[in-house]
C-alpha positions in Angstrom: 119.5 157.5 54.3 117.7 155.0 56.4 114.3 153.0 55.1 111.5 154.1 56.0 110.1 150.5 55.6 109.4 148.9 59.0 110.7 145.6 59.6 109.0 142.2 60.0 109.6 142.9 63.3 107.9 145.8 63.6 104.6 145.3 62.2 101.7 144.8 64.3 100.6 141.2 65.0 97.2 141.8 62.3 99.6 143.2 59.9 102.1 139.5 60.4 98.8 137.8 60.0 97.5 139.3 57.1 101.2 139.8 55.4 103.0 136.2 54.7 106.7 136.7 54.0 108.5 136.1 50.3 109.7 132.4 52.0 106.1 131.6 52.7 104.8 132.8 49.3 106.7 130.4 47.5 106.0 127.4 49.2 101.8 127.6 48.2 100.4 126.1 46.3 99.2 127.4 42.6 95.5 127.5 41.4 95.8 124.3 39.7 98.3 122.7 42.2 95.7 123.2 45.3 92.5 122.2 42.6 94.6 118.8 42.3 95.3 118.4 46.0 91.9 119.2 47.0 91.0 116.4 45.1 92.7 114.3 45.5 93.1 114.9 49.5 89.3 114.2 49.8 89.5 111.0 48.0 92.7 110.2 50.8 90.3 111.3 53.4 87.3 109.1 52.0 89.6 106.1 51.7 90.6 106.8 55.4 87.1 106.2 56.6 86.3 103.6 54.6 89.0 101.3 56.4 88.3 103.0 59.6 84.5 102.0 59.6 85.1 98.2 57.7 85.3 96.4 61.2 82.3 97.9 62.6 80.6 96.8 59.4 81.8 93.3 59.7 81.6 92.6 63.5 78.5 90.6 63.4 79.4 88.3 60.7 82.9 88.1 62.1 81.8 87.3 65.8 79.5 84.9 64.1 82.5 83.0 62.8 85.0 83.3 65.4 82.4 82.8 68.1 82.7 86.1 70.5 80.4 87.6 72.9 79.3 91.5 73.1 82.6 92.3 75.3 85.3 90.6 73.0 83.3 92.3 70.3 83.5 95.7 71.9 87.5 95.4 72.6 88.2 94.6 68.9 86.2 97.8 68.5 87.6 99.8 71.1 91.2 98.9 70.5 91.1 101.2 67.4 91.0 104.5 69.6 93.9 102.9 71.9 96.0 103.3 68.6 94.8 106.2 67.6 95.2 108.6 70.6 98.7 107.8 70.6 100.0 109.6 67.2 98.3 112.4 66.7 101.1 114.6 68.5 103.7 112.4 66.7 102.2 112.8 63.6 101.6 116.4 63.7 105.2 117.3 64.7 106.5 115.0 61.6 104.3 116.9 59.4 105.5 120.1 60.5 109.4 119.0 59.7 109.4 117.3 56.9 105.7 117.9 55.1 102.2 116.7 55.4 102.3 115.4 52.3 105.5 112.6 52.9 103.8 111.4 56.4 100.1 110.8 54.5 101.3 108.8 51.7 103.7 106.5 54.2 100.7 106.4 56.9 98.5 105.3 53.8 99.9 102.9 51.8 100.8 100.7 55.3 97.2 100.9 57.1 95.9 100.2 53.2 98.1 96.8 53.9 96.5 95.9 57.1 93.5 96.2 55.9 93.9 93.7 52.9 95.9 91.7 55.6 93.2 91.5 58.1 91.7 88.4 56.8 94.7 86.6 56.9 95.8 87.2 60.0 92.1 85.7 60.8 93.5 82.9 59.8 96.9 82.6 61.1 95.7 80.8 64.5 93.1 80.3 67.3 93.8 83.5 69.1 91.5 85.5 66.5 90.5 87.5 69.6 94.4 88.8 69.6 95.4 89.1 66.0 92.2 90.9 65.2 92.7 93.7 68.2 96.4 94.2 67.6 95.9 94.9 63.9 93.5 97.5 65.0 95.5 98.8 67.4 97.9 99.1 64.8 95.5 100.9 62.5 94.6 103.7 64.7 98.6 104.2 65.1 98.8 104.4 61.4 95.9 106.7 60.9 96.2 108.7 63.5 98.8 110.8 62.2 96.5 111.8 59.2 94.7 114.6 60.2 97.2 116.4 61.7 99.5 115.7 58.8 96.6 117.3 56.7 96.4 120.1 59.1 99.8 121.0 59.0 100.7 120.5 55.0 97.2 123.0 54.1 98.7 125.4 56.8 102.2 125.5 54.8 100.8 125.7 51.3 96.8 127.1 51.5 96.2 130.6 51.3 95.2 131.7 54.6 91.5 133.1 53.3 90.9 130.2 51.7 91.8 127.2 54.1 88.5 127.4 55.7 87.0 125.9 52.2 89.8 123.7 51.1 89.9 121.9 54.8 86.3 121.6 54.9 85.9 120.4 51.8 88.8 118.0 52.2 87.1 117.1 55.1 83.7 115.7 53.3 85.6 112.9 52.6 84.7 111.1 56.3 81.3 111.1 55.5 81.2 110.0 52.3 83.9 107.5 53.2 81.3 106.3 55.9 78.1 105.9 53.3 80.8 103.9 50.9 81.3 100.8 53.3 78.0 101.1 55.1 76.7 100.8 51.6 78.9 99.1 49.0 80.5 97.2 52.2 77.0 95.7 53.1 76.4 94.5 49.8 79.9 92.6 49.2 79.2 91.3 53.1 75.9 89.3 52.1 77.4 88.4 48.6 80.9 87.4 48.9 81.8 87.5 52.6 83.3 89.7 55.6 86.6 89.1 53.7 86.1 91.1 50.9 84.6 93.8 52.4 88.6 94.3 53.5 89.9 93.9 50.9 87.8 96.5 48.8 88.9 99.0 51.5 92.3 98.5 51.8 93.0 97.9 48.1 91.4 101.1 47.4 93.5 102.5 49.8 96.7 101.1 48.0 95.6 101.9 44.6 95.0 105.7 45.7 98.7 105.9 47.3 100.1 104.2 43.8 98.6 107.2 41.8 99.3 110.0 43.6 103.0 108.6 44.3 103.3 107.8 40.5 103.2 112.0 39.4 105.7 113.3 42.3 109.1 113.9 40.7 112.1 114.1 42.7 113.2 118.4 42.9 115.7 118.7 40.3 117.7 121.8 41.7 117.2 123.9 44.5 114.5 126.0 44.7 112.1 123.6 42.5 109.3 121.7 44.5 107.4 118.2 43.5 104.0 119.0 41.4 102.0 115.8 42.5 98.8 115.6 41.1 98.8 117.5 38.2 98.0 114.1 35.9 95.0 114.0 38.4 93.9 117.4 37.8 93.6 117.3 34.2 91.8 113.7 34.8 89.5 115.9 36.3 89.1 118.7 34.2 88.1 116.8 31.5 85.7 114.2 33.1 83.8 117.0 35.7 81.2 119.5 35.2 81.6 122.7 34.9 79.2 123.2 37.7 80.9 121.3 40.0 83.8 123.6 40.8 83.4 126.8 42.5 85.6 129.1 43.5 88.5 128.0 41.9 88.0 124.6 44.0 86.8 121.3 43.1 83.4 121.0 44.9 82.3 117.6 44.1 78.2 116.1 44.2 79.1 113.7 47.1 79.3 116.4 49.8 77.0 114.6 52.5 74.3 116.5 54.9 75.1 120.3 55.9 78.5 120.4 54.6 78.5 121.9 52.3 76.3 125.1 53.6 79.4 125.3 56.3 81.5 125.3 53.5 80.0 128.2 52.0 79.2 130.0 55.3 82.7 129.8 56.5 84.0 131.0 53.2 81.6 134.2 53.2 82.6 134.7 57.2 86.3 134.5 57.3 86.6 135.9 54.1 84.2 139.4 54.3 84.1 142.2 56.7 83.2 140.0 59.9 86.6 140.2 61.9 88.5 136.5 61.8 87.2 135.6 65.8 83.8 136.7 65.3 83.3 134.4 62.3 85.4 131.3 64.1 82.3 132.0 67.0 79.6 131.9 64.8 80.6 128.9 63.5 81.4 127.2 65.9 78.3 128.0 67.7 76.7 126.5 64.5 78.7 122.8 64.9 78.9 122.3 68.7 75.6 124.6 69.8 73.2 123.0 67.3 74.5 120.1 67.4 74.1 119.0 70.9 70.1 120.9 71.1 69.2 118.1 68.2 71.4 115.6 70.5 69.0 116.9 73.4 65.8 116.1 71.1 67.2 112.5 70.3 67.4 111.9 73.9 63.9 112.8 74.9 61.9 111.3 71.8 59.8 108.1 70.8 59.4 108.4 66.8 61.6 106.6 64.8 61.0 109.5 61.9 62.0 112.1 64.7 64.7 110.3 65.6 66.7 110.0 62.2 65.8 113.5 61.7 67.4 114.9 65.1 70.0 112.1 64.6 71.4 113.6 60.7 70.5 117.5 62.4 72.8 116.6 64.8 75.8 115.1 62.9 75.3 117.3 60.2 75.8 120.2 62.1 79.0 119.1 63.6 80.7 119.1 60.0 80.9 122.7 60.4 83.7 121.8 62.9 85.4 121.4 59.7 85.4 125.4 58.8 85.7 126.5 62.7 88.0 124.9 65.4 90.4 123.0 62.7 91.3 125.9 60.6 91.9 128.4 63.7 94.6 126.0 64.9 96.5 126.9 61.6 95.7 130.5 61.7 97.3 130.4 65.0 100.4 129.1 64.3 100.7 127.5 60.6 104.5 126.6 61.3 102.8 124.3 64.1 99.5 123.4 62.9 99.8 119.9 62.9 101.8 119.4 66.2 98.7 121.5 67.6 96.2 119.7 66.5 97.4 116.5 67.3 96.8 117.8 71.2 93.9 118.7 70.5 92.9 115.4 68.5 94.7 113.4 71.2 91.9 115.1 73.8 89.7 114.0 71.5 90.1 110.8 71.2 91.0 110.5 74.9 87.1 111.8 75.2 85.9 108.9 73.0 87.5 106.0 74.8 86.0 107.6 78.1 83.0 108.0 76.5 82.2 104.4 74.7 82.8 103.2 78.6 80.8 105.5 80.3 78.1 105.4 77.9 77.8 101.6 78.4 77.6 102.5 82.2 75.0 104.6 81.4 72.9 102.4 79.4 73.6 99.6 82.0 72.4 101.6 85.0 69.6 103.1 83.6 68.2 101.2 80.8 67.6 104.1 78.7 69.8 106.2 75.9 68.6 109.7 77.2 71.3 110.0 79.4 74.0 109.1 76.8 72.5 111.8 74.6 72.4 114.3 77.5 75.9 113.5 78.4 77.2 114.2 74.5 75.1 117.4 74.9 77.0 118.6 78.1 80.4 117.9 76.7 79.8 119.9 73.4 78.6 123.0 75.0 81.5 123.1 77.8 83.6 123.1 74.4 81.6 126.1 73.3 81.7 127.9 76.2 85.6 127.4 76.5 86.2 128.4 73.3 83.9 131.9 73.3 85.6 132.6 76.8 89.3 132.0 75.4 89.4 131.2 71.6 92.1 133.4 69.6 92.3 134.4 66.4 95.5 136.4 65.9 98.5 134.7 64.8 101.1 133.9 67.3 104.0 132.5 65.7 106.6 134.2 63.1 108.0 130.9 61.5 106.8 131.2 57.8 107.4 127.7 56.7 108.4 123.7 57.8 111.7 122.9 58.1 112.7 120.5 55.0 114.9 117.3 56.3 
């Protein structure tokens, strides 16, 4: 007698959406598996921005030294993005194949040796100008397969109701990687030199990709999977707070601005009765709508106490970014996450070489910041509108996991 059990084929897109097959179950992670990674992907991310943001902090000593102008300045600045627009595509499409987790560590461990490098390759010649632009060049390559490597390995092994906090949280790492250099970086600058503002950064780095390599044993026999970062788990079992872990997640002290409230709303939207779509709106109406009317107040405002307040309004509202836009993509179509959201990072980035350009235009022609401010306004809300006109929520691919090479 034929089943009565309709096939995958038959169910309803909600139903494929809401119903991950037996290959897809086994390839998430456990409680304690995604506590581990949680951890220790926010310390990855934190790292990440802390050898991102060590030129900017060392430009002025450096230009002292090496004797450039504003422009040479700006290139070795700039350069980073030229890098970085170019493997976010690449970099999601390898995390896809062969696992978000393999193209992070490799990406890691060799920008976390450029960074220590940086200060001899200063030294290598007189063409400082050159040496310092290619090895950021050659940074943004590296990280720019990062996020969409992290996109695609918590759309494989995340449950889908709770990627909105883990990718969030994950994410708290850029700002707190930020406040690290701009902090600890400034102090090591006046004390022991630009040098070893790199080579805090980039050690850090290579220290962080030693431990979490350390734990990952190779699969003994089909079917069995590495368990990386369970040493780092039980580090922090025993050295947190109770009252730092919620919801089965580690939630650590450090998460900077309105984080963590995006956190939380994104986990109470996209996890209660509020249809998927209507929850991705409000919060993306909450990081790109918000945002940009505090980047309007910055514009058109003399206080300096105003000014830092619109200013931290403004970038603390964009963090719920983190809940919205990201985690749709892997809603969408987890066995592509990352290849998708390196396009959309690439447009991103694209965005922010345009824009450090025009914005100098701006300032140039007009003498004033307002227009800059308005300009950043404009841009976010024509992403909000686009994205309330034609945003998705349902899933569109069948694919339950990466393929393995």
């Amino acid at each position: 007698m034929p089943s009565q059990r309709s096939s995958p084929m038959q169910q309803t897109p909600e139903e494929t959406r809401k119903t991950p097959s037996a290959g897809a179950e086994e390839t998430l992670w456990s409680r304690p598996e995604c506590q581990a990674w949680t951890g220790m992907l926010l310390l990855g991310t934190c790292l990440l921005y802390c050898s991102r943001v060590t030129m900017p902090v060392c430009t002025v000593a450096m230009s002292q030294d090496f004797g450039w102008n504003k422009k040479e300045a700006g290139i070795v600045l700039s350069s980073f993005f030229w890098g970085y627009c170019l493997t976010q595509v690449v970099g999601g499409h390898l995390g896809d194949r062969i696992g978000g987790e393999k193209v992070i560590l490799l990406s890691a461990s060799t920008w976390g040796f450029i960074t220590v490098a940086t200060p001899l390759l200063a030294q290598l010649g007189s063409g400082h100008l050159a040496f310092m632009t290619f090895s950021r060049i050659l940074t943004g390559l590296l990280q720019g397969v990062y996020f969409p490597a992290l996109t695609s390995l918590l759309s494989q092994r995340v449950q889908e109701s709770e990627r909105a906090f883990t990718y969030s949280t994950v994410g708290a790492g850029s700002q707190f990687g930020t406040l690290v250099t701009g902090g600890i970086g400034s102090v090591l600058l006046d004390w022991c030199g630009w040098q070893s503002v790199f080579y805090f950064s980039g050690g850090l780095t290579l220290l962080w990709v030693c431990y979490v390599y350390r734990p990952c044993p190779s699969p003994g026999c089909p079917g069995t999977r590495p368990t990386c970062g369970q040493p780092l788990q039980s580090a922090l079992e025993t050295t947190l707070p109770e009252g730092l872990c919620l919801g089965g997640y580690l939630l650590p002290a450090v998460l900077s601005l309105l984080l963590l409230h995006s956190t939380l709303l994104a986990a109470h939207l996209l996890q209660g009765d509020l249809p998927s779509l209507q929850g991705y709106r409000v919060i993306t109406v909450m990081g790109l709508g918000l945002s940009s009317i505090f980047a309007l107040c910055l514009g058109h405002t003399t206080s300096f106490l105003k000014a830092m307040i619109f200013a931290s309004a403004s970038i603390g509202f964009q963090t719920f970014n983190h809940s919205g836009i990201s985690v749709n993509i892997q809603d969408l179509a987890p066995s592509c996450a990352g290849f998708l959201f390196g396009v959309a990072n690439t447009a991103g980035a694209l965005a922010g070489v345009v824009g450090v350009c025009l914005s100098g235009y701006l300032i140039e022609s007009t003498g004033s910041w307002t227009c800059v401010f308005n300009l950043v306004a404009i841009i976010s809300n024509l992403g909000l509108c686009t994205f309330l006109v034609f945003g998705k929520a349902q899933r569109v691919d069948l694919i339950p996991t990466h393929e393995d090479l």
